[in-house]
C-alpha positions in Angstrom: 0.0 0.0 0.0 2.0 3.4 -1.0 2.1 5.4 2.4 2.1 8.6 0.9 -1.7 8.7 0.9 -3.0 11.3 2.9 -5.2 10.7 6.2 -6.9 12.8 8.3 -7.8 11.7 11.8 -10.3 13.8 13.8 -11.0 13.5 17.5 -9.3 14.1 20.7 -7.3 13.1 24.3 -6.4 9.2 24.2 -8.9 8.1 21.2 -7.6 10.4 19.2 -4.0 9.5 20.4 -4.2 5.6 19.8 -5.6 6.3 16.1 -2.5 8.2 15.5 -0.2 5.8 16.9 -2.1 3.0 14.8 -1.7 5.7 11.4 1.5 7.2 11.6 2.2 3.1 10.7 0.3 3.7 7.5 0.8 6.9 6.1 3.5 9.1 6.2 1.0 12.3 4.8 -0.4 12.4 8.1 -2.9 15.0 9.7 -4.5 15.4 13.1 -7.1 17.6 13.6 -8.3 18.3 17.2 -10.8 19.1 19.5 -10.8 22.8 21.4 -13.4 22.1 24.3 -11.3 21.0 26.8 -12.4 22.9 30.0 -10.6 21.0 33.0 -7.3 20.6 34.5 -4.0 22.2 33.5 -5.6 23.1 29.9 -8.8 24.2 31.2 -6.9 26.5 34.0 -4.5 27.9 30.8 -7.7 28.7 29.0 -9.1 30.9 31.6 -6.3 32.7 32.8 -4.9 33.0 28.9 -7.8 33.3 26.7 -6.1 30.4 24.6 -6.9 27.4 23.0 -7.5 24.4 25.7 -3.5 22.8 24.7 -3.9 19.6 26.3 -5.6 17.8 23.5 -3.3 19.3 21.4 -0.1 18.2 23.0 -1.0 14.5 22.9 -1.9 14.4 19.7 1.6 15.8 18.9 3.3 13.5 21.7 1.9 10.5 19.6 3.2 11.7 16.4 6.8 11.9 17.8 9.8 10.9 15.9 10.6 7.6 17.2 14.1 8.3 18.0 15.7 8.8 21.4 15.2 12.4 20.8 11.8 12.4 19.8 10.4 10.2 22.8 12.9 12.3 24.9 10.8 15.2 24.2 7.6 13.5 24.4 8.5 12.2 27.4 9.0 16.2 28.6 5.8 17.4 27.2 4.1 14.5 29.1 5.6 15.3 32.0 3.3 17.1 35.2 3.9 18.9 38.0 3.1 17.8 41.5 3.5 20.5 44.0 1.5 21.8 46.9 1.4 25.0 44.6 0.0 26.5 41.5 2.1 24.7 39.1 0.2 21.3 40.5 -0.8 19.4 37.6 0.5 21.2 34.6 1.7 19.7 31.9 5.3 21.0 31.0 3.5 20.6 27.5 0.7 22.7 28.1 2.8 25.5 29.0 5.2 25.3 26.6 2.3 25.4 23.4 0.7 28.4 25.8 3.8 30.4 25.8 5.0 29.5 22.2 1.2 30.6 21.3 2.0 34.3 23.3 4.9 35.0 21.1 4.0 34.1 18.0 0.2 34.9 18.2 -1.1 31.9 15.7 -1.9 28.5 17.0 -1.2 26.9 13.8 2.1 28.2 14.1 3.2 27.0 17.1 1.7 24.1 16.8 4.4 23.9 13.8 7.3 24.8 16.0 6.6 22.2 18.5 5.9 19.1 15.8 9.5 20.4 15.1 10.8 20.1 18.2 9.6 16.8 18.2 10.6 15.5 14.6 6.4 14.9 14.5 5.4 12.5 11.8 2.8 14.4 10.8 0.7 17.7 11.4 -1.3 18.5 14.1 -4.2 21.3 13.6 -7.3 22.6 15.7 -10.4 21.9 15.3 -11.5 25.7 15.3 -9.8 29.2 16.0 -11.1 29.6 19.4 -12.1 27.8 22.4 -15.6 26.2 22.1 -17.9 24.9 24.9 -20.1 21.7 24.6 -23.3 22.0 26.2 -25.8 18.9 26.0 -29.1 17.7 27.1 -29.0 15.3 29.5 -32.5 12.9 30.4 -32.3 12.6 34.6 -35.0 10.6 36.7 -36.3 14.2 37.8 -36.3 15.6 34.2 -34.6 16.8 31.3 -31.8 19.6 32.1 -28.8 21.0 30.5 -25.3 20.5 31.1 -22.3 22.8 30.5 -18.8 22.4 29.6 -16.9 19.2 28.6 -15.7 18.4 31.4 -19.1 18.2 33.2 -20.5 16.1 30.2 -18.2 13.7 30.5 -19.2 12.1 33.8 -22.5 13.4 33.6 -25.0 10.5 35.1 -27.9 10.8 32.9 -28.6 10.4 29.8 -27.4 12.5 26.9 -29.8 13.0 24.1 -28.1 16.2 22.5 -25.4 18.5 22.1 -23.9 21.7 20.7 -21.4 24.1 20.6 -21.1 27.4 22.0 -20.2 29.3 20.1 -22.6 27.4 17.3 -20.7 28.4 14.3 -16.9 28.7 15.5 -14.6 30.0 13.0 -12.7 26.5 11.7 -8.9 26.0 11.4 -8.7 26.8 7.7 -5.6 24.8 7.0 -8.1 22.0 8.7 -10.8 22.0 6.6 -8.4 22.2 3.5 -6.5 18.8 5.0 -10.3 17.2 5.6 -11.3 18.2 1.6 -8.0 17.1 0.1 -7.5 14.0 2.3 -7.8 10.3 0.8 -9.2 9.0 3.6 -10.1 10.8 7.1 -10.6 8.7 10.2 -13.2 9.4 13.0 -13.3 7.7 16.4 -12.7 6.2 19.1 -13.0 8.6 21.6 -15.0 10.3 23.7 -18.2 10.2 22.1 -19.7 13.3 22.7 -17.3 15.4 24.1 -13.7 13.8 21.2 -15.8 12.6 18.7 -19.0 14.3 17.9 -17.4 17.8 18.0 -16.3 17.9 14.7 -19.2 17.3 12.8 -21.2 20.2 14.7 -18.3 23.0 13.1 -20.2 23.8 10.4 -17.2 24.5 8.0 -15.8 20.8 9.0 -19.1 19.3 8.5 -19.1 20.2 4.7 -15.9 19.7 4.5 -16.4 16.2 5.7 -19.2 15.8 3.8 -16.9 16.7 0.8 -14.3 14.3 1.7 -13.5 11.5 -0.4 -13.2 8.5 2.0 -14.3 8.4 5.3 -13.8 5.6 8.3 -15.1 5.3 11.6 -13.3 3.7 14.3 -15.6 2.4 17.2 -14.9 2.5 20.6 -14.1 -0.8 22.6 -15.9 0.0 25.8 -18.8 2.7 26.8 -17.0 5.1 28.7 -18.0 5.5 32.2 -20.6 9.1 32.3 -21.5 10.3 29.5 -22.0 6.9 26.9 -22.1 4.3 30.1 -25.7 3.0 29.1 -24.5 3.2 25.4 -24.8 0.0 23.3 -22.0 0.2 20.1 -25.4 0.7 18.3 -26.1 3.2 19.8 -23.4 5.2 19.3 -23.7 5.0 15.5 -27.0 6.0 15.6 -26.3 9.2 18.3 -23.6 10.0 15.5 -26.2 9.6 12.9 -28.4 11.7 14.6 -26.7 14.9 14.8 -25.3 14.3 10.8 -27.6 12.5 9.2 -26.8 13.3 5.9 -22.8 12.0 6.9 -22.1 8.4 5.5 -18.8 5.9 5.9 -17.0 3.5 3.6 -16.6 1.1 6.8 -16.8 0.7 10.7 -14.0 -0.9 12.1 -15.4 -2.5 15.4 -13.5 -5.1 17.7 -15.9 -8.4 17.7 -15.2 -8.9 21.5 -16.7 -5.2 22.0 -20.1 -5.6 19.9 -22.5 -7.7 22.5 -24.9 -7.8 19.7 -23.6 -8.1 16.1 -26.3 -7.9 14.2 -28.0 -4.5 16.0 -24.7 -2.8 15.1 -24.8 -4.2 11.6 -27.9 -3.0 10.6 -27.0 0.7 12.1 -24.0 0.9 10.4 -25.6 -0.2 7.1 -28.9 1.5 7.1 -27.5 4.5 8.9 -24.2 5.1 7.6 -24.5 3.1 4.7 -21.0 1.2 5.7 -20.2 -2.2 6.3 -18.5 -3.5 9.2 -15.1 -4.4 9.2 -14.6 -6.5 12.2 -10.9 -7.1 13.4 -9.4 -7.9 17.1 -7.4 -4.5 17.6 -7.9 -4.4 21.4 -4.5 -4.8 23.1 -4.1 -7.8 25.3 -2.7 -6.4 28.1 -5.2 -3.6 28.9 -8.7 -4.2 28.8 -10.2 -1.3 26.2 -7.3 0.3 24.6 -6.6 0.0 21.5 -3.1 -2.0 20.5 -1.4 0.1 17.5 0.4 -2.9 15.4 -3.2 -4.0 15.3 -5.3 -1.3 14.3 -3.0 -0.5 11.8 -3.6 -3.5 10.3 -7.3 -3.0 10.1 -7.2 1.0 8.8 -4.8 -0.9 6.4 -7.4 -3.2 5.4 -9.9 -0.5 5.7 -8.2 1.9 2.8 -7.5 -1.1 0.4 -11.2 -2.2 1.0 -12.5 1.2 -0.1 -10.8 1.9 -3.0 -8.3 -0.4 -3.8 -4.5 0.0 -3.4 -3.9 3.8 -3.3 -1.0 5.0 -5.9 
């Protein structure tokens, strides 16, 4: 399979992370674009204090694109890295602050962003999802009633049931450069993730959405375990037809879906069919030493099989 093909993964935190680690195996045109609602911890401290993008996100995407020499996991090791004080450094990522302060001098995210993929000999580019800061705000079904809930943080343990979301602002300016990599990418890769605070972002930036829309090749990775708050009472169903609900128009070449993680295999066959119009492409890619993370030799394997299933051998 010629590895210059150029992919475009969309998500955020540790989804977004192990689909990178899985790609950077496949392509060497690679392109991550990345959620901007983080709200909590280091990131969501930076944020308030700096009026900047939440970095977090951000710096693991770039951490899991490092070069994979002694220098490059040297730095990745040094962006990872946190503080743990009694004081007001407790918690930071040394990452966090470095793509804050980068940001302060050179007044573009996309910029620094650059300047730190250098840093660590990134295989690959790593973009926001918009220009500014966004806020997920969803509608969550309680025994006492329907209410809403704000920020991602706060959705993402929330114990009721989510039957909505959106973004505020509702029509964020978009990364240019990542709409351009979406429109001109061969394939783009959603999921796993967070489901409604990683994954569903994306498609409610109205610019991504049609750029999305006006991809070429699209895949959709699911997750291998609800994720306890905000998808806990999710079936893998489920979550295709949450995603279908809020793009319905948004269809996939294939699902790629771990057969130990799909309780009922023909409920999330006819959702991804009927829905999404894509088949399932079932392959073990769970890692056996941790129960539900992905294991990157193996997912590989399966975008592999994914992209050559599509459209054939790309080049």
């Amino acid at each position: 399979m010629d590895t210059s093909i150029r992919v475009v993964a969309l998500g955020g935190g540790h989804g977004l992370s192990a689909s990178l680690q899985a790609l950077r195996h496949v392509s060497r045109n690679l392109t991550a674009v990345v959620t901007v609602a983080d709200d909590g911890g280091s990131s969501g401290r930076l944020r308030k204090e700096l009026g900047c993008l939440p970095p977090g996100d951000l710096r693991m995407a770039l951490s899991a694109l490092c070069d994979d020499t002694e220098w490059g996991h040297t730095w990745r090791d040094v962006l990872q890295h946190r503080f743990h004080t009694n004081g007001p450094l407790n918690n930071h990522a040394v990452g966090n602050l470095l793509i804050a302060s980068i940001w302060e001098q050179l007044g573009d995210p996309v910029a620094g962003l650059e300047l730190v993929g250098r840093l660590l000999g990134a295989r690959g580019t790593v973009l926001p999802m918009a220009m500014v800061p966004v806020e997920i705000a969803a509608t969550v079904r309680e025994a006492g009633g329907t209410t809403t809930v704000w920020g991602q943080s706060r959705v993402a343990v929330t114990t009721g049931e989510v039957t909505a979301i959106w973004l505020e602002p509702a029509d964020p300016p978009a990364c240019p450069q990542a709409a351009a990599a979406i429109e001109q990418a061969d394939f783009v890769v959603l999921g796993p993730g967070s489901w409604y605070t990683s994954v569903m972002p994306h498609l409610l930036v109205p610019e991504l959405n049609r750029a999305l829309h006006n991809s070429k090749h699209r895949v959709l990775t699911a997750n291998l375990v609800a994720q306890h708050g905000e998808t806990e009472n999710m079936s893998p169903g489920d979550h295709l037809r949450v995603l279908h609900a809020h793009a319905p128009n948004l269809t996939f070449e294939a699902v790629i879906a771990d057969p130990f993680a799909i309780s009922d295999l023909d409920d999330f066959t006819t959702a991804a069919a009927d829905l999404l119009g894509a088949r399932v492409l079932l392959r073990q890619v769970g890692s056996a030493r941790a129960v539900g993370v992905h294991d990157p030799l193996r997912l590989a394997a399966a975008y592999r099989d994914a992209f050559e299933g599509a459209i054939g051998d790309v080049g």
